[in-house]
Every structure is written in C-alpha cells, then in structure tokens.
N, C-alpha and C positions, 0 to 999 in steps of 0.2 A: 137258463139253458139256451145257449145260443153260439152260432158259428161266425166269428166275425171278422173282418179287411180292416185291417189297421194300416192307415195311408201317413208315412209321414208331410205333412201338405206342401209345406217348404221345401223340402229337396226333392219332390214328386213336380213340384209346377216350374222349377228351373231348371228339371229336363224336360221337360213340354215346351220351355223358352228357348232353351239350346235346341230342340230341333227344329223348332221352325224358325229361331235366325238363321240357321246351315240353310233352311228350305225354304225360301218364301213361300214359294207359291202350292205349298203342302194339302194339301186336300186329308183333315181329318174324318175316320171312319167309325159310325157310333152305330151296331147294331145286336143282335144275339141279343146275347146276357150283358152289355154293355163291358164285356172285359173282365166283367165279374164286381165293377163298380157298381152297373145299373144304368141304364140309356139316358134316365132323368139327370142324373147325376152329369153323365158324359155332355149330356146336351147342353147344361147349364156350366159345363167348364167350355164348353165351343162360345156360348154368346162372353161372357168372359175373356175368350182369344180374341175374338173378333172385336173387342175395342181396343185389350192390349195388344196383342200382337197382328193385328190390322186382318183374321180371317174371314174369308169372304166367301166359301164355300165349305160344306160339309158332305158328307153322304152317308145313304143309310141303306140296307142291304135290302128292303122289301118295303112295295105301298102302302103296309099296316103299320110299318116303323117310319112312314113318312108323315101322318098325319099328327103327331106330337112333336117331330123336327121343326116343322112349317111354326108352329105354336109359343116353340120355345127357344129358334136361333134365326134372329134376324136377316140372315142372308139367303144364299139360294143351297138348295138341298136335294143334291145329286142322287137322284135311285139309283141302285147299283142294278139291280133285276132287269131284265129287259122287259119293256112294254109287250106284251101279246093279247093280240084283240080277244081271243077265245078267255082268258083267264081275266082279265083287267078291266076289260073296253067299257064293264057297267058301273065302274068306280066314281064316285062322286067328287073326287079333289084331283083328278084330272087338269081340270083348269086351272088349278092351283100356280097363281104367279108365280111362285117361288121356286118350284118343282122345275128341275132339267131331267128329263128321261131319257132312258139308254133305250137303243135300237137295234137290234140283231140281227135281224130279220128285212127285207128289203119290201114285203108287202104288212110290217107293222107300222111303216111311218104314215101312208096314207090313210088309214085307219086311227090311226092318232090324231091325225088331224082332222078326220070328222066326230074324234071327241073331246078334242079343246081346241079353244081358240090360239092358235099361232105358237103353239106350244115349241119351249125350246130341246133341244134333243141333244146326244153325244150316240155316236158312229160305234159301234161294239166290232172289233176287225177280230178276226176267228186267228187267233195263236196257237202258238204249239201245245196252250193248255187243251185245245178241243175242247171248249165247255159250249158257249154261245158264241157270235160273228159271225159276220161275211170275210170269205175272202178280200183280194183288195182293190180286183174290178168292180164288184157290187158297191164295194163301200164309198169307191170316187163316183163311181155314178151316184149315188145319193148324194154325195156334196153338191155335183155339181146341179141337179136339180132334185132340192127338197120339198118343192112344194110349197104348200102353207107351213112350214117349219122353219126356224133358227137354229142352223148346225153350230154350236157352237163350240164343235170340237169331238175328238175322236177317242176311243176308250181300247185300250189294249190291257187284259187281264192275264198277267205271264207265270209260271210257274215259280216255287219257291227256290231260294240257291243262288239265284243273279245268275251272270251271265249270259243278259240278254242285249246288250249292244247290238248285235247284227241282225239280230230279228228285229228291234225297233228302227234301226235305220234304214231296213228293207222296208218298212211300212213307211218311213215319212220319205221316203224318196219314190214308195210306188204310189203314194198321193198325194199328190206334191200340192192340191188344193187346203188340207187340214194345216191349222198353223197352230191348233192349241192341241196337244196330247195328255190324254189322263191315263196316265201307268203307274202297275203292281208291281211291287217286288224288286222292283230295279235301282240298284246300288246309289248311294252320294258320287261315289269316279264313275259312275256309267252316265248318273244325270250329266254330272260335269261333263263330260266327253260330250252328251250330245247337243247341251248349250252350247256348248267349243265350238263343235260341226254343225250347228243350224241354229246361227244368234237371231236368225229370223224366226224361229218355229220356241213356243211355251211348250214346258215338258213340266206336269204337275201330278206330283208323285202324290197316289191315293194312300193313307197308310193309319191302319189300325193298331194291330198287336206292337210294334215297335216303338210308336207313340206314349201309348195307355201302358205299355207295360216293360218299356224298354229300361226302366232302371230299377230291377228289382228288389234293390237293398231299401228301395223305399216304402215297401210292401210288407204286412206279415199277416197271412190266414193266423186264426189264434182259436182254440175252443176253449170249453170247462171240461175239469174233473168232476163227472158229479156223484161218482159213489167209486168205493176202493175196496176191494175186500182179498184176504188170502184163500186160495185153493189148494186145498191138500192135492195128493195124489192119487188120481184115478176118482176124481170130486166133480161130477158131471156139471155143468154150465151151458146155456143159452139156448137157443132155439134146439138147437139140433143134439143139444146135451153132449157136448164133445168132452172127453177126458181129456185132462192133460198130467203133467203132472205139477210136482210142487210150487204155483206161480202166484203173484199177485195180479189180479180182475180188474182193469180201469173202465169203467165209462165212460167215456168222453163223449161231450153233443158234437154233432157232425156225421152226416149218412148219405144216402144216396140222392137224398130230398138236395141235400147242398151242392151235390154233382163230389163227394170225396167217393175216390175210389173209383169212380165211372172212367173211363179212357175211351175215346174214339182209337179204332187199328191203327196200329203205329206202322213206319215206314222203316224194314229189317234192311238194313245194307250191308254188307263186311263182315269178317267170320268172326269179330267178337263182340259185335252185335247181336247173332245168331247164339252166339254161344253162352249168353245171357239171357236170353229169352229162353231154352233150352233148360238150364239149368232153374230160371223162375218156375217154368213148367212142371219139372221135375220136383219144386219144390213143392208147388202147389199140391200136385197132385199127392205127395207124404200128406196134406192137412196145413203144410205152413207156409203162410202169405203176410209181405213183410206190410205193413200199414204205414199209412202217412201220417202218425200222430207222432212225433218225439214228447215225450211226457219225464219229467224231473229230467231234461237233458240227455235221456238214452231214447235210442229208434225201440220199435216195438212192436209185436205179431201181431195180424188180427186173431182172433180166438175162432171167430167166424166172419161169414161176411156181414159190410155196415145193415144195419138196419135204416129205415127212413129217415131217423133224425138222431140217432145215435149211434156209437160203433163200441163194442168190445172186444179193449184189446190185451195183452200182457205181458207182462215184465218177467225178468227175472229171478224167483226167490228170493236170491243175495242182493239185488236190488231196493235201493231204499223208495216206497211207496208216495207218490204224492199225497196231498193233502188236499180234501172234497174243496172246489172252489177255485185252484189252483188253477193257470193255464198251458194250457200246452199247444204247441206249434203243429202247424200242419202243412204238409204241403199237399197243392193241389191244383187242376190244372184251372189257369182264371178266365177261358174261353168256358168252360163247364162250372164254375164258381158259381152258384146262387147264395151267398150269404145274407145271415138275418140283417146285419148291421154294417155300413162302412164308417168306421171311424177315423174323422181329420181330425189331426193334429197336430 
C-alpha cells in the first residue's frame, strides 16, 4: 500500500539542462516537501548540477533546511528566511562557510555579525510583495557600510505573474552600488531585457516550482487498488455510513497523510472562475466531491473525505471495476506531495 512519484529520469534531467543552459546564472530552490521529490533527493540532484552543469549556488527557505544543504551540495547555500537576532542569533551553523544570509532588517546585520565571523549576506529590498525588506535608502546605506559583512549582493522577492521590469529596474538604478541581484518570478524577456540594460549588473533568477516541476509529462503520482467491492442502493459505507446508491467502492492508498486532497486557498479571479467554485460548492455541499484518483481510466467521487492513508471513492455501476493491485493515477498538488516512494526511471 503505498502512494508513489514516478519520475521519468531522462526527460526529467534534460529539462533541468534546458533550463539552466537558457539561465546560467539560475539559483536552484530546495525546500518544503522538496517538490514532493524530498529535499535529499533535491539536494543530491543540485551536487550533480554543480559538476554538470557548473551550479554554484543553491538555496533553502529556513536555517533548519540549511543544515543538511551545507552536508550534501558542495557550494554555497543561500537562506531564503531573513536572519533575525530574536529568532536565530542562538543557532550554531551561523558561521557556517558556506551559508550566504539574507537581511531585511537594517539592525539585523550588526547583530549578525557579532555572531559569525565575516559572514556573507544578500540585501532583502521590500517589493511590492510587502512580505520582508528595506526600502531602498536603508538598503544602499547597508551596501555602502556593512560592517564586518560581505554584501554580496541584493534579493528582490516579487510577486507571481511577471511583470516586473520596472520595479527591478527602479531598484538597480536606486542602488546603483549592488551589482549581483537575486530575483523571483521574473520572466527569461525580462532577464534578457535587464542584462540588455545593465551588462554591468548579474541578475540570478532564484527558481524552484518551474525547475523541479516545470515539465510535467515527466511526472505521474500513481496509487493501488486495494479492495473493490459493489454497493447496492441505499448500502451504508465508511465512516460516516453515507448511502449511495448502486456504485462500485474503490480503495485506493493515498490520504491526507500524502497531502491528496488538501489545497492551500486558491486565488478566484474572473467570473468563470467564480462560477466554478460556486458550482464545486454547490456540489459539495449535495454530498458530491469529485476526487483526484482516475481508476481503470474514468475520474471518480470521493464517497467521503480521504482518510489518513487511504481514500474511498466511486465509480459508476455500469462501470467496469478495477482489479485489487491495479494502479490508478492521481493528481495532486507536488508543493503538498508527501509520497512513500519516488520512483526513477
């Protein structure tokens, strides 16, 4: 019983080579659920770039995820988190060579540097995400006196969608000191454009999801059938003993332990956006919720919601029933993927 990532490995690793010959200077992103790969996994495909395709830098979204980067990719290994002396300052891999720290905050850099030696940093400039930064006086005045630190360059964190040319070019023109930039989100024509407009200035695109998961055909979540049974009508089933009527009962492994079915709030825009959600709504709330298992090639209800490592769900009567063992496809989101097994092949 088990939920598993079937990786084609060959057409999975020659898009990971296409994009970083498009992007030399690409900054891969290994943290969460590792993409639904697993961080080990991920990290061990970064020291693998970094001989073939010459990676020099990684990053990882928190200090806890940074102490097995240091361990297992040879290069240096960008925290994404900003250093904050109240939350961090007691940490022991601080001084950690390898480690470049991100800074937000204009009273976190001196405090960083009375707890590592010479430690190198990257500039956090506050975007129109509002998440962490300085504005872009704070952040030239840290360039231009860091201290016991090595700036060795500036971090702009932008919202998803692109276009952001004019906000990045407002920032390397209001600090005209930074010459290496590290940015989210921002397009292959927008890099180009801003190597065009400033062959003096490094623009090194951070990039996770579009990396690890940018060609999905090379991907397939897959569970088991593990029991099959018919349901008469009005034939009570599962926790909550729902009647249905005449259907056949799948089991399939895969639950909320896997992250199927879980969703982070989606973003509603447009009215038939709205009017799908509306109508999911509407469906739910009759009893009926479409599930992510395709089983013998047809989509299929959940019956109820997943359970922790299994889901039941159902077919149609006139449907021909799988057979115990069989697999079925799932889709599911690979930011929330905890799977038993990744499978290369």
């Amino acid at each position: 019983m088990s939920l598993r990532l079937h990786v084609d490995t060959g057409r999975w690793r020659a898009h990971l080579g296409r994009a970083l010959a498009a992007s030399p200077d690409l900054v891969p992103v290994v943290k969460g659920n590792g993409y639904g790969f697993g961080n080990d996994r991920l990290l061990a495909e970064c020291a693998r770039l970094g001989g073939a395709a010459g990676v020099a830098t990684i990053a990882v979204g928190t200090y806890p995820e940074a102490g097995a980067a240091v361990d297992a990719f040879p290069g240096d290994v960008l925290v994404l988190e900003p250093f904050r002396e109240v939350l961090h300052g007691a940490l022991a891999q601080l001084g950690h060579p390898a480690l470049v720290h991100t800074v937000a905050a204009p009273e976190d850099l001196p405090a960083l540097c009375a707890r590592a030696r010479s430690p190198r940093v990257v500039l956090e400039g506050l975007t129109s995400m509002n998440r962490h930064g300085m504005p872009p006086p704070q952040l030239g005045a840290l360039v231009a006196e860091p201290g016991a630190a090595t700036v060795v360059g500036a971090t702009l964190h932008l919202p998803l969608g692109g276009g952001h040319l004019d906000e990045v070019q407002g920032w390397v023109e209001a600090v005209a000191g930074v010459r290496s930039w590290f940015v989210s989100h921002v397009g292959a024509g927008e890099l180009a454009a801003l190597a065009g407009a400033h062959p003096d200035r490094r623009f090194r695109p951070r990039v996770g999801t579009a990396l690890w998961l940018g060609d999905q055909g090379a991907l397939a979540v897959r569970a088991d059938v593990l029991d099959v049974r018919h349901l008469g009508r009005g034939q009570p089933a599962g926790y909550r003993q729902r009647r249905t009527g005449g259907t056949h009962l799948v089991v399939v492994s895969g639950g909320t332990a896997h992250g199927v079915a879980v969703e982070a709030p989606g973003a509603v825009s447009g009215l038939r956006q709205r009017a799908v959600v509306v109508a999911e709504g509407l469906l739910e709330a009759a009893g009926r919720v479409r599930s992510p298992f395709t089983v013998a090639g047809r989509p299929t209800w959940f019956l109820e919601p997943p359970h922790m490592q299994v889901s039941m769900v159902v077919l149609p009567e006139r449907a021909t029933p799988p057979s115990i063992g069989q697999e079925a496809l799932v889709r599911v989101r690979h930011t929330l993927l905890r799977a038993d097994a990744v499978v290369m092949s």
